[in-house]
Backbone bond lengths (Angstrom), bond angles and torsions (degrees), N, CA, C in turn:
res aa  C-N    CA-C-N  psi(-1)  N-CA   C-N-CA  omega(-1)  CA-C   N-CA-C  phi
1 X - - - 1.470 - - 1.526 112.32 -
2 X 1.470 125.39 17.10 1.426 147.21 -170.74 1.787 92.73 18.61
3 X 1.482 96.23 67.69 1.777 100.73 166.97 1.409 120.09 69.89
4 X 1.272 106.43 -14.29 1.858 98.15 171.66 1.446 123.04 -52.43
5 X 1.236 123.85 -31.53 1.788 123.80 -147.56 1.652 86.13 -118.81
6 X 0.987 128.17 -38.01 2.077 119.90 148.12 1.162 104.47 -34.05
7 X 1.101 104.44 -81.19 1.721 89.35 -146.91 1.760 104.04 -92.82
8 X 0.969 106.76 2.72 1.974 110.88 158.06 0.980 88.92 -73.35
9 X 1.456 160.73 -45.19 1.712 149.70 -159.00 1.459 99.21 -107.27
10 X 1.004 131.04 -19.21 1.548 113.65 178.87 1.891 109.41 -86.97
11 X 1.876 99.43 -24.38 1.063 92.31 157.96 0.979 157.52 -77.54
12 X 1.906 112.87 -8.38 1.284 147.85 -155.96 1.929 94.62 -99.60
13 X 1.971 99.59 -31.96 1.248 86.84 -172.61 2.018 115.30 -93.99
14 X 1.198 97.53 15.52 1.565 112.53 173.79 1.969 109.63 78.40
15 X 1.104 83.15 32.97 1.754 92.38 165.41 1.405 109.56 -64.82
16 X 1.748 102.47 124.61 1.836 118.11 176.39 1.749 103.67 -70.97
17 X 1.005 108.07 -37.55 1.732 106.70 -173.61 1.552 100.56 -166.16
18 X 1.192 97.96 177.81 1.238 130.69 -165.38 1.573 139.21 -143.33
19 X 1.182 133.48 133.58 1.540 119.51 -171.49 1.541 106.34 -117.67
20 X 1.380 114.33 134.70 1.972 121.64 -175.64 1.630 87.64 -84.20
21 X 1.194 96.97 143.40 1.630 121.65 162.59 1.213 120.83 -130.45
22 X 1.207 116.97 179.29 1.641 119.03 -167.53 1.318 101.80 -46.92
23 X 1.288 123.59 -64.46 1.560 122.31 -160.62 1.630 112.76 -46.32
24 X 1.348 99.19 -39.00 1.679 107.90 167.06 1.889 114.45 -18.18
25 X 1.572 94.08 -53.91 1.045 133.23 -168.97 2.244 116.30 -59.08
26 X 1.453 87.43 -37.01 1.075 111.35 -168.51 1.720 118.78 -50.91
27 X 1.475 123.74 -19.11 1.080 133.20 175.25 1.803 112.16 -122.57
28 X 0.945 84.09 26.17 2.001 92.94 166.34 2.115 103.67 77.31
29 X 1.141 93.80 -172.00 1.577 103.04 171.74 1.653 119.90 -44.95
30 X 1.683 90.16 -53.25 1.232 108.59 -173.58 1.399 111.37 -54.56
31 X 1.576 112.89 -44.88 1.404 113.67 -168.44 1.561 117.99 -66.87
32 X 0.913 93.55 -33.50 1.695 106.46 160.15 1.803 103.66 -48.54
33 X 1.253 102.28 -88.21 1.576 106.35 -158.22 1.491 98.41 -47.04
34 X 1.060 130.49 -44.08 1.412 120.24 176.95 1.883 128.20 -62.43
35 X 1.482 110.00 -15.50 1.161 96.58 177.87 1.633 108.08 -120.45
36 X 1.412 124.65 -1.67 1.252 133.68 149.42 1.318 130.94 -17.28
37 X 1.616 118.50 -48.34 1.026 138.06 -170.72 1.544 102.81 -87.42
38 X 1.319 137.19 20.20 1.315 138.12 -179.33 1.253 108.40 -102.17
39 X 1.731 103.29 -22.38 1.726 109.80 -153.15 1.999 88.31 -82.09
40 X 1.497 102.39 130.69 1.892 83.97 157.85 1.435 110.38 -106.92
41 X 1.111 126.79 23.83 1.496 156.31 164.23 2.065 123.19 -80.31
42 X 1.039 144.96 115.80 1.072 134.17 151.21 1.950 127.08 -32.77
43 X 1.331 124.07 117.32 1.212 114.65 -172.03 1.663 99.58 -108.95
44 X 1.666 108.37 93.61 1.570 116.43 -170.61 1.407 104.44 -59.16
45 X 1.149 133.52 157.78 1.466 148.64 179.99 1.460 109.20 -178.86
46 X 1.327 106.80 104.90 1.643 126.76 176.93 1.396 105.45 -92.43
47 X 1.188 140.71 -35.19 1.679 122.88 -132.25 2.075 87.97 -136.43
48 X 1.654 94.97 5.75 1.838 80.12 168.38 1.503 83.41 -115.58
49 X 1.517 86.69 146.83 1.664 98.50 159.26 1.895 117.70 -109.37
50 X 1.016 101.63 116.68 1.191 114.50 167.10 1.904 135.05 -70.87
51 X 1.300 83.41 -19.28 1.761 88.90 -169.38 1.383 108.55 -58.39
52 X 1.049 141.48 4.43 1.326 142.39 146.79 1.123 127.72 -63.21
53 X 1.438 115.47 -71.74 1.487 113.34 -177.76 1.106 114.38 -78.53
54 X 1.550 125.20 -170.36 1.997 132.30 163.90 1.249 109.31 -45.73
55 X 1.173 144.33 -46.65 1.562 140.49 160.78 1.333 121.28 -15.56
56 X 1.092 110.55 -25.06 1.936 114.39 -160.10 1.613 85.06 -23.73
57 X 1.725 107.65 176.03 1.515 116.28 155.97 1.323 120.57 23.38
58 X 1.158 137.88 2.15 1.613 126.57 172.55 1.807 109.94 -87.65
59 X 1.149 133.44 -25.92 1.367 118.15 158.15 1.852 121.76 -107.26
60 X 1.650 122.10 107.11 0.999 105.14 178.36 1.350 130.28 -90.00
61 X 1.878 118.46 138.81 1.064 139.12 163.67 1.389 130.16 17.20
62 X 1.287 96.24 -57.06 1.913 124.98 -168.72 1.678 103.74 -164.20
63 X 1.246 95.09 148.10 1.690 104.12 163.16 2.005 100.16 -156.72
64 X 1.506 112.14 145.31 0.485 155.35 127.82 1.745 143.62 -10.24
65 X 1.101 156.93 85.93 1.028 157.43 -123.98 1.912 103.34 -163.08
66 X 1.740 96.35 147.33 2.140 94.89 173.85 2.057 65.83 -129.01
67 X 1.392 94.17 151.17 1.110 105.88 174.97 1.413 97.89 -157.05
68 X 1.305 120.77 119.71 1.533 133.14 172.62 1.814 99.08 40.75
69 X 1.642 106.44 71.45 1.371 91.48 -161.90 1.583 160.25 83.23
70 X 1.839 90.50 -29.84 1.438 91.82 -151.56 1.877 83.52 -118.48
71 X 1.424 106.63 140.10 1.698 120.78 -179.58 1.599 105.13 -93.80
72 X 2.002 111.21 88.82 1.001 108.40 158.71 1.738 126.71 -106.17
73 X 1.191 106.36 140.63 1.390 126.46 -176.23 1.259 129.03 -90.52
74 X 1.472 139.07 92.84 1.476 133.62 -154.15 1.385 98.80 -119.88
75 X 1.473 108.57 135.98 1.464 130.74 157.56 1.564 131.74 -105.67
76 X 1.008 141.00 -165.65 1.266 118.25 160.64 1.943 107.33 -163.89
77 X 1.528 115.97 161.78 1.529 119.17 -168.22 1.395 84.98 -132.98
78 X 1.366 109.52 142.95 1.604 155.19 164.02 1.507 104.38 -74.58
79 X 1.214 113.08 134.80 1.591 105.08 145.53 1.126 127.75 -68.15
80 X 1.497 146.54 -163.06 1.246 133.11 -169.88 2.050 91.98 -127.22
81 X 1.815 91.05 124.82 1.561 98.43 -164.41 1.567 100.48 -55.04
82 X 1.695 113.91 -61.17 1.058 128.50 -139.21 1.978 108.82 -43.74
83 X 1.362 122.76 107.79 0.934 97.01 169.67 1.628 107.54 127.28
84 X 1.495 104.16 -6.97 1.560 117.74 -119.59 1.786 89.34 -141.73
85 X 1.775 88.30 -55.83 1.856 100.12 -165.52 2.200 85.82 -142.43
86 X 1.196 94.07 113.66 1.502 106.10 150.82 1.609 109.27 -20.63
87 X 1.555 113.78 119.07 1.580 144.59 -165.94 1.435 79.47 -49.13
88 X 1.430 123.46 -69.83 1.446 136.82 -132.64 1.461 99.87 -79.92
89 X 1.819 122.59 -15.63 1.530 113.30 155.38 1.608 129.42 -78.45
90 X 1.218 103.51 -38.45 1.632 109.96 164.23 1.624 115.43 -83.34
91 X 1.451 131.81 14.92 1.221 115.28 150.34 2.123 105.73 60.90
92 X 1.520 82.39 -145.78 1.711 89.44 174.64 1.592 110.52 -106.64
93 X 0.954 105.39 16.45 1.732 109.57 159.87 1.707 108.48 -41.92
94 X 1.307 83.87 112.37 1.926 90.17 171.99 1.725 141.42 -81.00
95 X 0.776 152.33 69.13 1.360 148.64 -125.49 1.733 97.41 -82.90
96 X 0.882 121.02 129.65 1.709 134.02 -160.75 1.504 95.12 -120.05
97 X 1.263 128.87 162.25 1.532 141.38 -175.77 0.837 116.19 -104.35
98 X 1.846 112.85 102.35 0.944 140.77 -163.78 1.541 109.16 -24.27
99 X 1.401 101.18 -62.65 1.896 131.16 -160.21 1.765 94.70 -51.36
100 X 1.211 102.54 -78.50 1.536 113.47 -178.86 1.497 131.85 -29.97
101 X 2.081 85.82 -39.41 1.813 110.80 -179.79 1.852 96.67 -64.32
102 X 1.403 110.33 -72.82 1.421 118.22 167.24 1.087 105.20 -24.35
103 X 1.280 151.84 -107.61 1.586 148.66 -147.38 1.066 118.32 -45.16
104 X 1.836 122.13 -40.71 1.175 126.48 158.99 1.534 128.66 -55.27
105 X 1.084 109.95 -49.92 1.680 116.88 161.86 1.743 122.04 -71.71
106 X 1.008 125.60 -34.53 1.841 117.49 159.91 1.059 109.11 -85.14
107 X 1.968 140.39 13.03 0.954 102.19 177.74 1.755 86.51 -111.29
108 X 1.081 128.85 -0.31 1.245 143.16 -172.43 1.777 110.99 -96.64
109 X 1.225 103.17 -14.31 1.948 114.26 -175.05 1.332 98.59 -99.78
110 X 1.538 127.71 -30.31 1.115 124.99 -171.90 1.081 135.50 -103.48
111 X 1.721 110.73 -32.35 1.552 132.84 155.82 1.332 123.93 -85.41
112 X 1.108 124.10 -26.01 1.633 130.22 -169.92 1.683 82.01 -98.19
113 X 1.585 104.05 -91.85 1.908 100.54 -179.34 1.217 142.93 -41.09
114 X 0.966 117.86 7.26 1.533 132.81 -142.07 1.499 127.64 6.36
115 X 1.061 103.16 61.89 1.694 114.40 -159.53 1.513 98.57 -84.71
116 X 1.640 122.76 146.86 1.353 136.94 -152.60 1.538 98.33 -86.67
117 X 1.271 92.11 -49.94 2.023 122.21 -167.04 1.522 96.22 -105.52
118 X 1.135 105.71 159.83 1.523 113.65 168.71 1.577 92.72 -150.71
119 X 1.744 106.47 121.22 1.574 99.52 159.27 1.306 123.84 -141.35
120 X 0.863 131.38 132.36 1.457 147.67 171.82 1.622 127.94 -57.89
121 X 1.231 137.39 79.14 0.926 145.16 -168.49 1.793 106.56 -71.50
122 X 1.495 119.91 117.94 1.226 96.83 -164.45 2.109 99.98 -138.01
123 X 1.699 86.72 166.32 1.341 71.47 -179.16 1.690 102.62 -145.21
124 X 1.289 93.10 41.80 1.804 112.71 -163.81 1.759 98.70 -89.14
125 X 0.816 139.64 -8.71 1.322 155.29 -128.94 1.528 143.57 6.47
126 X 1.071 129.85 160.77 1.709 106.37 -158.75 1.429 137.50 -62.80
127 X 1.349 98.92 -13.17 1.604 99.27 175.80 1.403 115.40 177.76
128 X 1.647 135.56 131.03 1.023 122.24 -170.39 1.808 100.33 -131.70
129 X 0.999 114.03 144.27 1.685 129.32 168.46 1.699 101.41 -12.79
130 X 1.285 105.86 -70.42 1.371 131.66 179.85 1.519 123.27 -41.97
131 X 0.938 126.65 178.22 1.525 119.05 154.55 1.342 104.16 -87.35
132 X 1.280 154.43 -7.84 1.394 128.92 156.83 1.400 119.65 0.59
133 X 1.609 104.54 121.87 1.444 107.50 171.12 1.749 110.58 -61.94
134 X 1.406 129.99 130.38 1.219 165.04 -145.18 1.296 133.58 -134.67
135 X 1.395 138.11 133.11 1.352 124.21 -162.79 2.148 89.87 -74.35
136 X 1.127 108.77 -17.27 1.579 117.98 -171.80 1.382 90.53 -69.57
137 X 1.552 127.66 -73.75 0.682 135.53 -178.32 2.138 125.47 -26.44
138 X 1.483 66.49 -71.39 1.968 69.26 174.91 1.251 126.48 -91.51
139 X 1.240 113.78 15.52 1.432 130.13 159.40 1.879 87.47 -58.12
140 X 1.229 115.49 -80.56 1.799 121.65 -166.49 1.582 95.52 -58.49
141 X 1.006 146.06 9.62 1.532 125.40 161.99 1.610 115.06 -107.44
142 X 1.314 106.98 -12.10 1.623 110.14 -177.95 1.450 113.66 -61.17
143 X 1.266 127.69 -166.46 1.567 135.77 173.71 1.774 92.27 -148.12
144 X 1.544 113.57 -60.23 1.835 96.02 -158.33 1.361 102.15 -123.51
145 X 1.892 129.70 4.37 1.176 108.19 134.46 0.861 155.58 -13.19
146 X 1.808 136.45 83.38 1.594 108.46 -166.78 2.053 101.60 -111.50
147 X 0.983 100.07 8.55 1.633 94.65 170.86 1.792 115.20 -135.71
148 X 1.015 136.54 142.37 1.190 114.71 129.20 1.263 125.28 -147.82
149 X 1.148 99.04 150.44 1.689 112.22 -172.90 1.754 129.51 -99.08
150 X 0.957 102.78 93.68 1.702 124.35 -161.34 1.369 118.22 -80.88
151 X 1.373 116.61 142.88 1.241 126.73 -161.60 1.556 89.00 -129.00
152 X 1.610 100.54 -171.07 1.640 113.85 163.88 1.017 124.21 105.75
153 X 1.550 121.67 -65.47 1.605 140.75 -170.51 1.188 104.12 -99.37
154 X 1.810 130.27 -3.01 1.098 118.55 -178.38 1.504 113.85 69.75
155 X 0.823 138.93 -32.25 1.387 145.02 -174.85 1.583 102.45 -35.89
156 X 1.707 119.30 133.23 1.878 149.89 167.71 1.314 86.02 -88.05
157 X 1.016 89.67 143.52 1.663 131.45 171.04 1.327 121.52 -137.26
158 X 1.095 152.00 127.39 1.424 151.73 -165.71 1.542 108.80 -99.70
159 X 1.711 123.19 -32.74 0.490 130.74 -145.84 2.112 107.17 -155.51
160 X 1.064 125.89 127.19 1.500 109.55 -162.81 2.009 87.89 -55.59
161 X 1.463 119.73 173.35 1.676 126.99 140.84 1.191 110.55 -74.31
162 X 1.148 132.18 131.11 1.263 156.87 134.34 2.403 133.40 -51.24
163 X 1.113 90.12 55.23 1.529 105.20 -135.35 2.003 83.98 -93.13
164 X 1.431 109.48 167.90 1.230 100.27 163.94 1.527 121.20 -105.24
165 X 1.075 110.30 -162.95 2.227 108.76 -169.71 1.863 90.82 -123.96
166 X 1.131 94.54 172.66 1.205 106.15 166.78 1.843 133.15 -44.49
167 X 1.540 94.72 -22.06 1.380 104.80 -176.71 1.365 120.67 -108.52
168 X 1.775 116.43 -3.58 1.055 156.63 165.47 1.718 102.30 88.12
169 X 1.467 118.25 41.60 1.689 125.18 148.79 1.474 113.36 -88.65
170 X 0.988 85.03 157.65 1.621 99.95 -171.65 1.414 109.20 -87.96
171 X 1.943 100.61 139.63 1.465 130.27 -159.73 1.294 93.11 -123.12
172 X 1.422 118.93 123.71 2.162 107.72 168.10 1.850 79.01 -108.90
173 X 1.253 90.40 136.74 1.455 133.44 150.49 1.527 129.70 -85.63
């Protein structure tokens, strides 16, 4: 359904935002711009750059949220296409580092915005054999991350991880 009946139901179910992943990817530029307009949700994306292709400005960076009070700030990380999704669907879409994108964006949601929560919407996936960057992974490089919510590998969880951050506070995964 190149994403229509997703995000018509994610919108139906009152989703604040959203993170694009490869499959996004799966019907070229176009397929994007065409099923975009389904989301009534923000679809955050920090760590692709768009200013190249037709995309410019259509997914922002970070947004912002008051929720029962509380000022949370969401960003979100890409996996890395190359390799991943056919050149000729991602165009000149730039893939930026993840880690770097993160620090720059929680340290900017939390100190500049004064955001309560900081979460990371991610779609890097939780963990690979490899050193692949990892929601595991960059869980231990963050500072004011306190959630993130991971896509990708498909991976159940019963239970969030309980992991530490860079400063050794606690990150649920």
């Amino acid at each position: 359904y190149k994403g229509e009946l997703i995000l018509k139901v994610m919108s139906e179910m009152g989703y604040d935002a959203g993170m694009i992943g490869n499959h996004e990817f799966d019907n070229g530029m176009d397929g994007i711009e065409e099923s975009i307009g389904f989301a009534k949700f923000p679809l955050v994306c920090s760590n692709y750059d768009f200013s190249k292709p037709r995309l410019y400005d259509t997914f922002p960076t970070y947004n912002i949220y008051r929720k029962n009070g509380i000022k949370v700030g969401v960003y979100g990380l890409g996996v890395e296409l190359d390799g991943l999704v056919g050149a000729q669907n991602y165009l000149e879409t730039e893939y930026l580092d993840p880690v770097k994108v993160a620090l720059e964006k929680e340290l900017f949601l939390k100190k500049e915005k004064g955001c309560d929560l900081v979460i990371c919407l991610s779609h890097l996936g939780l963990q690979y054999k490899e050193q692949k960057i990892s929601d595991r992974l960059l869980a231990a490089e963050t500072h004011y991350t306190d959630l993130i919510i991971g896509g990708h590998t498909h991976s159940f969880l019963d239970s969030p991880l309980k992991l530490k951050n860079a400063d050794g506070n606690r990150i649920l995964v």
